[in-house]
N, C-alpha and C positions, 0 to 999 in steps of 0.2 A: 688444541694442545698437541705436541709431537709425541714419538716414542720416546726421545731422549728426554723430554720432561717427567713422564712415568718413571722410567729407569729413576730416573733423578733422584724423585719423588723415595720409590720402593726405598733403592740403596742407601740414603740418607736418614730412614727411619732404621733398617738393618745398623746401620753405622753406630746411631747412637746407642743404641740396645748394646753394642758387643763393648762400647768405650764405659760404660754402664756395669759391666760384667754379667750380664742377665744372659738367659736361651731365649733368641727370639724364633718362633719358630712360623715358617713362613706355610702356607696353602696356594699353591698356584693349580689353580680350577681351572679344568678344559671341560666348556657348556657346546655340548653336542647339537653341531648345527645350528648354533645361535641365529644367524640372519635367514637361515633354510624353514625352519621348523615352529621359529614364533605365528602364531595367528593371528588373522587379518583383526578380528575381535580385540584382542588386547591389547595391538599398534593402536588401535583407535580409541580404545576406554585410556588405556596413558596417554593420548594425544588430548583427549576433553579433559583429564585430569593436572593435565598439567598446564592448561587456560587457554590452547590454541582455541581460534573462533570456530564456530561451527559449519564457513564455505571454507575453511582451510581442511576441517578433518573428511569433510564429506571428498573434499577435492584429491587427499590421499589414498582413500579408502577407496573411489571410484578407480584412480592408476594402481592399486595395488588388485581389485579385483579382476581388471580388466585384459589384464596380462596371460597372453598365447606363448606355448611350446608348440614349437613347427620341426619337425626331423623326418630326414628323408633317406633310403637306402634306396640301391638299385632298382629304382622305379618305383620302391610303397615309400610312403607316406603319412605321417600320425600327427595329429592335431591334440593338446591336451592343453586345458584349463589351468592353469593354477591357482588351489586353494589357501597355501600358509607362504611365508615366507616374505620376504625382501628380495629386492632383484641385486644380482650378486656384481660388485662392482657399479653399483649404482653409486650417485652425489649424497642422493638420500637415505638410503639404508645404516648409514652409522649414525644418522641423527635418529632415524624411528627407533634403533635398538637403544639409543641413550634413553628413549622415553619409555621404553618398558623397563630398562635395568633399574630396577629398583632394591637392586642387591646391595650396591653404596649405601644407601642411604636409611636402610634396616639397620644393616651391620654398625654403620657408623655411630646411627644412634645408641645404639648399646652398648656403645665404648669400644666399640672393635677398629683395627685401622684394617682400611681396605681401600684398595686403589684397583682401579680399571683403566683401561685402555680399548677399546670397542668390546668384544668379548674375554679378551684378556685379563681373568679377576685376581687378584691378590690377595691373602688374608693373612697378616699377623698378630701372633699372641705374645707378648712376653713376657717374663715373668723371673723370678730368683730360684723356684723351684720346677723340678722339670716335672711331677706329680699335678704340679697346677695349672701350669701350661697344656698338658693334655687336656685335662678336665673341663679348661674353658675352650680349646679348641676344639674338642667332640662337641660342643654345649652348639657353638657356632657353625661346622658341620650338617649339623640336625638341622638347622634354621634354614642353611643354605638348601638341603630337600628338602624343605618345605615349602619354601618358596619356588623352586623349580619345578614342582609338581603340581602349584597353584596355575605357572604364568606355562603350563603345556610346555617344559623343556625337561632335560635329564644331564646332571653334571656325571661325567666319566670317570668312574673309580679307575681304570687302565692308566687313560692321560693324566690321573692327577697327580702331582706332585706334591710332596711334601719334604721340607728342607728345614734343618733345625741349624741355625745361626747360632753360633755361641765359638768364644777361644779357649773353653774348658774341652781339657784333653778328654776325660772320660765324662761324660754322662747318664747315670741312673738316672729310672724312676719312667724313661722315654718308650712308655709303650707303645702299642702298636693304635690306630687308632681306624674309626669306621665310617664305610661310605656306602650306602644300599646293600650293607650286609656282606660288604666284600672289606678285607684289611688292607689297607695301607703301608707301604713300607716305606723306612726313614732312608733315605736321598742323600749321597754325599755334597752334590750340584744338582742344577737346574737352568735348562735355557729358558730365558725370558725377555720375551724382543728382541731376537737377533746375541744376547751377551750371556756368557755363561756363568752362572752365579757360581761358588763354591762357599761350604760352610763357613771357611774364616772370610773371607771377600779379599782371598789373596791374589786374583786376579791370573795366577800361573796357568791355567787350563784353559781361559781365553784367550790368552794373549797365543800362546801356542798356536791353537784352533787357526788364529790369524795368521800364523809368521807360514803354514800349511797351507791354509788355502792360496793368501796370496803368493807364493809361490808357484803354485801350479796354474794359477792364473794369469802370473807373469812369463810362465816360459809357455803358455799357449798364445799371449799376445805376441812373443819372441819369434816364434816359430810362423808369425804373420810377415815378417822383414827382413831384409837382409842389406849389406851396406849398398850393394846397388840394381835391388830386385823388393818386389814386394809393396805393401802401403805406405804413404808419405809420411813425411816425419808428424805435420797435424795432426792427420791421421791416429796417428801411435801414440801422440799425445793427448789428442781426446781419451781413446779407451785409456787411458794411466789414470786420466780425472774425471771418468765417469764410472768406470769399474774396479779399477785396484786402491785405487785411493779413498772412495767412500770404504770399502773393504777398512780399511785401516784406521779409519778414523771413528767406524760405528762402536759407539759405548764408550768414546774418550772422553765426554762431559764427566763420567764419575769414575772413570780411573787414571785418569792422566798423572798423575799426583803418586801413585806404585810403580808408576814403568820407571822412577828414578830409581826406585831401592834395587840394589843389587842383587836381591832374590830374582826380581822379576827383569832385570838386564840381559839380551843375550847378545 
């Protein structure tokens, strides 16, 4: 599955909650160190748990223990082991944290929507009243440290976000709500994969974000050329289609359909 399918995924649940009239109020969870900090121990019991055969988990379990840190400075030298983790930019390291995220599939069952993307966890509540939306997302919260605490991780009350979706102007009732004893504050936006959400999903504060960066990214390719000096036209046409152009096109599966409306025209 891609990121544009996640996004998809999120914003089209967002979607229907706001055509709805309901607060949907979203948890976007930053899990500290996810592929660094899991243990070799619990990559392996969700590996047996979820039916791999037993020379495939031992076969894991051996490359995951057997793995050396080598670093060298002006002449010393340190050798170290390592004990927990996944190897970072490994093939394999998004499949073994799929097999312990077993955050999906708690939450889901209990009626909660929740979408991931490697460590990337989402959690929505929504509801007609913003009194009971709180009340089930602290419920769900709670659940999320509890589970973090079972599988040796720790979700980040700093990086977390919390974003209430709704096109009601005022909302009562939206208190504040708890994460390891620290409060949480309500989020106008939120970056999530690369696109900037905002409470109505009126798309103005991305689309900006873009029309900025790609600019400075186009006058730093500019400033590579000249009419008869500088890199070839190829050249100049590759980085257009490999750097300015994905720039522009990230997050257009779910908002392509606003850039017509004249809010969002510039």
């Amino acid at each position: 599955m891609s990121t544009e399918t996640a996004l998809f995924q999120v914003v089209q649940r967002l979607k229907k909650r706001l055509e709805h009239k309901e607060i949907a109020l979203g948890a976007f969870l930053d899990i500290e160190g996810a592929f660094d900090n899991t243990s070799f121990e619990t990559i392996i019991t969700a590996a047996k748990e979820r039916g791999l055969e037993e020379t495939c988990c031992r076969w894991i379990e051996f490359v995951l223990e057997s793995r050396l840190i080598h670093t060298s400075l002006m002449g010393s030298s340190l050798t170290a082991k390592i004990t927990r983790g996944c190897p970072q930019g490994g093939v394999l390291s998004p499949l073994l944290w799929n097999l312990v995220d077993r955050l999906l599939t708690v939450t889901n069952d209990l009626g909660f929507s929740t979408f991931g993307y490697a460590d990337d966890i989402v959690i929505i509540v929504q509801g007609k009243f913003a009194h009971t939306v709180i009340e089930i997302m602290q419920n769900t919260l709670n659940l999320v440290v509890k589970w973090a605490v079972k599988e040796g991780l720790n979700i980040s009350p700093h990086k977390t976000a919390m974003v209430p979706f709704t096109n009601r102007r005022k909302i009562e009732g939206l208190g504040p709500l708890n994460l390891h004893g620290k409060d949480l504050k309500m989020l106008d936006e939120v970056k999530y994969l690369g696109v900037t959400l905002e409470s109505r999903l009126n798309w103005n504060q991305h689309l900006q974000k873009i029309i900025r960066k790609t600019q400075t990214t186009f006058a730093l390719v500019r400033r590579t050329c000249g009419r008869n000096w500088g890199l070839r036209p190829n050249m100049v046409h590759g980085l257009y289609t490999r750097v300015i152009r994905p720039s522009i096109l990230n997050g257009a599966l779910v908002l392509w359909l606003n850039v017509t409306q004249k809010t969002t025209k510039t």
